[in-house]
C-alpha positions, 0 to 999 in steps of 0.5 A, a space after each residue: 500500500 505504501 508503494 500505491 500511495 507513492 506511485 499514485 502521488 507521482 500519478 495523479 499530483 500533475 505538478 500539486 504537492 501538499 503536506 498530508 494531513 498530520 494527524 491521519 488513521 481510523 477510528 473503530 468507531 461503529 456500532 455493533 460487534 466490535 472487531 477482534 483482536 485480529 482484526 485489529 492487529 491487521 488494521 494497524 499493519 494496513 495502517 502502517 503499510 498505507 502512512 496511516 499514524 492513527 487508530 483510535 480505539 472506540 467501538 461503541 458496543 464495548 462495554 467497557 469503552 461506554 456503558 461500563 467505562 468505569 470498570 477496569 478492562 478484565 485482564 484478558 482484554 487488557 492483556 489484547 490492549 497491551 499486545 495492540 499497543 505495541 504493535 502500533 507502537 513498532 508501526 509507528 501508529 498513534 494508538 489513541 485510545 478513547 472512553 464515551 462516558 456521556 451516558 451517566 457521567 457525574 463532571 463535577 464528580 471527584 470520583 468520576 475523574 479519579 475513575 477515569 484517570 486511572 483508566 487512562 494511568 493503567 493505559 499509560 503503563 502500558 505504552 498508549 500516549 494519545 486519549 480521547 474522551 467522546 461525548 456523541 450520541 447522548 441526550 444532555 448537553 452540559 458545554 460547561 460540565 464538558 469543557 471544564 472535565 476535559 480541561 481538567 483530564 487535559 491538565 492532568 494529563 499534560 501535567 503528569 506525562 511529558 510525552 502525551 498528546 493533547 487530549 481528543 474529544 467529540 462534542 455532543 453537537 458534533 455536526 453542522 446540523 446539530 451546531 445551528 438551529 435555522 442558521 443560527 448557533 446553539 448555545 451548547 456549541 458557543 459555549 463549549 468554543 469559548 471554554 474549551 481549552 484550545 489545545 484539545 483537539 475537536 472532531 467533527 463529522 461535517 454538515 451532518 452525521 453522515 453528508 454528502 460532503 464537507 467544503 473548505 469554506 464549511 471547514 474554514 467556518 468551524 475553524 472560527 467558530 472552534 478558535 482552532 482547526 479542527 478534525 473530521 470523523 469521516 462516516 464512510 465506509 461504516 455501515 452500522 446504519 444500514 438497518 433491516 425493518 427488524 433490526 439487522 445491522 450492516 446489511 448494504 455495504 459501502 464499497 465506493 471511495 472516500 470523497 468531497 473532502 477538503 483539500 486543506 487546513 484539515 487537521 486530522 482525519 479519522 475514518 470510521 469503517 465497518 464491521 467489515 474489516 477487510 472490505 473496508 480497506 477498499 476506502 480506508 485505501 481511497 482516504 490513505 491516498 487522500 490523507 497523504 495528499 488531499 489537494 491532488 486527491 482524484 477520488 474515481 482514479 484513485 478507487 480504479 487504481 486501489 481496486 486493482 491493487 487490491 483485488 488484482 485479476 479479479 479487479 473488474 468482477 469487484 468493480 462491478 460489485 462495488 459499482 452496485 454497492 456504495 451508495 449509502 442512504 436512508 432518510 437522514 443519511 447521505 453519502 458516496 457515489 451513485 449506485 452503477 450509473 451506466 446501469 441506471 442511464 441504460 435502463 432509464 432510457 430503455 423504460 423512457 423509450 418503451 413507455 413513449 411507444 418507442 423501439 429501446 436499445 436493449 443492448 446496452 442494458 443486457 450488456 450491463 446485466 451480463 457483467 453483474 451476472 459474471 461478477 456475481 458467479 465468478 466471485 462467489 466462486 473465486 473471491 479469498 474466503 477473507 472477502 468472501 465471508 464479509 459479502 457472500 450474502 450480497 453477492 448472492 442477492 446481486 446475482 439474484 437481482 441480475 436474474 430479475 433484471 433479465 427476466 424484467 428485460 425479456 419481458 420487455 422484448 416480449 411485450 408479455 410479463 414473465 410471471 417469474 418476475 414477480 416472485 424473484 422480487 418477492 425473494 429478493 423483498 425477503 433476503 433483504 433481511 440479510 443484504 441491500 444492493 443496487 437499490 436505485 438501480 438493479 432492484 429500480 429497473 424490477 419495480 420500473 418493469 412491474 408497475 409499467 406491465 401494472 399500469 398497462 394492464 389498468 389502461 387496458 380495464 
């Protein structure tokens, strides 16, 4: 990876060469089972490989990260901490290591202070040198009690160790949207900004939880109003959000690359994967390249050439996967590149044609719909079991929306609908349970098809 970042560097700059980003990594951050300790260790040697210097440690389902922060770690999680810590110590990785105890946490209290301290003393003993105390997702919004805890940890901190960091911290109103109310500052927000010690470093999600994007004027705005630069916590790739009618988690999978991300003054860049740690590292490659030089960063080349990297033979099979698989979206989240675009002009305008009474271009569509068919058997079939059992569930449902896809199409030729259209989309409704992909597009064209045969069956009534 380090020789990709390089190479792409040379390839892409066209003459722009900026310093990267100084503070750079991943934050394990989602919600749902937290990655092990394998995982882990991987992401820190991708880390490394990629010039990635930070992970923080954050998964919100730890218990002892959040609900139970105040307990210690038991001896075999903090035997795996200490292990973790050295790794990224060798790798030249920032281990920055945090504790979310907004839920119940007293900021007056002397014994939450000493609680936390040492938590954060027995971290240090064993080599953590960067901490960070997160105040996300929770529903009270004391800016005082806030600010003055964490000046209080950042003084001690600072005061005990000479080699540790200035402290990390998320606000509770930890996005554009929640900063400003009909244009206008919260005051939970103008308050943290004015009492907050300006050495501690604030991250930030952008204009929203997940958005579309953030612009170097939107960050220049939170600069002022923070009195300082400060970081972003960049929620893609992670899909914790992508949710079933019954609660399954993780069910689409954000394959696409890192983009419209500021191209200067960022201060740090953490981005939050998924559960999905080595699909992941299809975007945290994207965001590596980026992260190491945002003002010549070329988002599309960039997932081209990471892609082919990455998946080597097998890279046009995963392209086509992942061109129908990284679009992440619900009613308040938005973000990444469209879902297969060519799929969607060719059927678009095949549907355009046959409701005009007109005679479509079939081909175009039927040649996208023979290369989701071959990605989805050759990879079910080729793609390493390490891949593979993080996605074989999408892959299944994008061969079984190909299918659905022809028959639709067919039954377009044909002028008559194939009765096996509508039970192919009751089965694709079903495995939905289980894994999203393509719904703007594949899946689009199926309900384009039906209701165009629906509404022509009514005209004829």
């Amino acid at each position: 990876m380090r020789i990709l970042a390089f190479l792409l560097a040379i390839l892409f700059c066209a003459g722009v060469e900026a310093a990267p980003i100084p503070l750079r990594g991943v934050v394990e951050g989602f919600y749902g089972q937290p990655w092990t300790f394998e995982q882990r260790a991987d992401m820190l040697d991708f880390c490394r490989q990629s010039n990635l210097n930070a992970y923080i440690y954050a998964p919100k389902d730890d218990p002892y990260h959040r609900e139970l922060w105040r307990k210690p770690y038991p001896a075999d999680k903090f035997d795996e901490l200490s292990k973790l810590v050295a790794l990224a110590n060798r790798s030249r990785v920032r281990f920055i290591f945090a504790v979310s105890p907004g839920l119940d946490i007293n900021f007056r209290s002397d014994a939450d202070f000493n609680t936390l301290i040492r938590k954060f003393d027995a971290l240090h003993d064993i080599g953590v040198r960067d901490f960070a105390i997160f105040f996300d997702d929770i529903n009270h919004k004391d800016a005082a009690g806030q600010a003055a805890f964490l000046n209080r940890v950042n003084k001690y901190l600072r005061g005990t160790y000479k080699d540790v960091a200035h402290l990390i911290t998320v606000p509770t109103e930890y996005c554009m949207d929640y900063i400003f109310s009909g244009g206008k500052l919260n005051s939970y927000s103008r308050r943290l900004a004015e009492e907050l010690d300006p050495n501690i470093l604030v991250l930030l999600t952008g204009r929203g939880v997940v958005c579309e994007g953030i612009s170097d004027d939107e960050l220049a705005k939170l600069n002022e109003l923070f009195g300082r630069e400060i970081g972003v916590w960049w929620n893609y790739p992670v899909n914790d959000y992508s949710l079933t009618p019954d609660g399954n988690r993780n069910v689409k999978l954000a394959l696409g690359a890192i983009e419209n991300l500021p191209a200067e003054h960022v201060k740090a860049i953490l981005f939050n994967p998924m559960s999905q740690s080595e699909l992941s590292k299809i975007s945290l490659a994207t965001g590596a390249i980026y992260a190491n030089n945002p003002a010549a960063y070329d988002a599309e080349k960039t997932w081209d050439a990471v892609l082919r990297e990455q998946f080597g033979s097998l890279a046009q099979e995963m392209k086509t996967f992942a061109e129908h698989s990284r679009r992440m979206e619900n009613n308040w989240a938005k973000v990444g590149s469209p879902d297969a675009p060519d799929f969607v002009a060719a059927a678009d305008a095949v549907m355009s044609d046959v409701t005009k009474g007109r005679t479509p271009d079939f081909a175009t569509l039927e040649a996208q719909i023979d290369r989701m068919e071959i990605a989805a058997d050759t990879l079910l079939y080729r793609l390493p079991q390490k891949f593979l059992v993080e996605c074989k569930p999408q892959l299944e449902q994008l061969k079984r929306t190909a299918e659905a896809d022809r028959i639709a199409l067919e039954s377009l030729k044909d002028g008559t609908l194939d009765p096996r259209l509508k039970i192919l989309r009751e089965e694709i409704t079903s495995n939905e349970r289980q894994a999203i992909v393509s719904e703007k597009a594949g899946r689009k064209f199926i309900d384009d098809v039906l209701k165009f045969f629906n509404d022509k069956k009514h005209k004829r009534k």
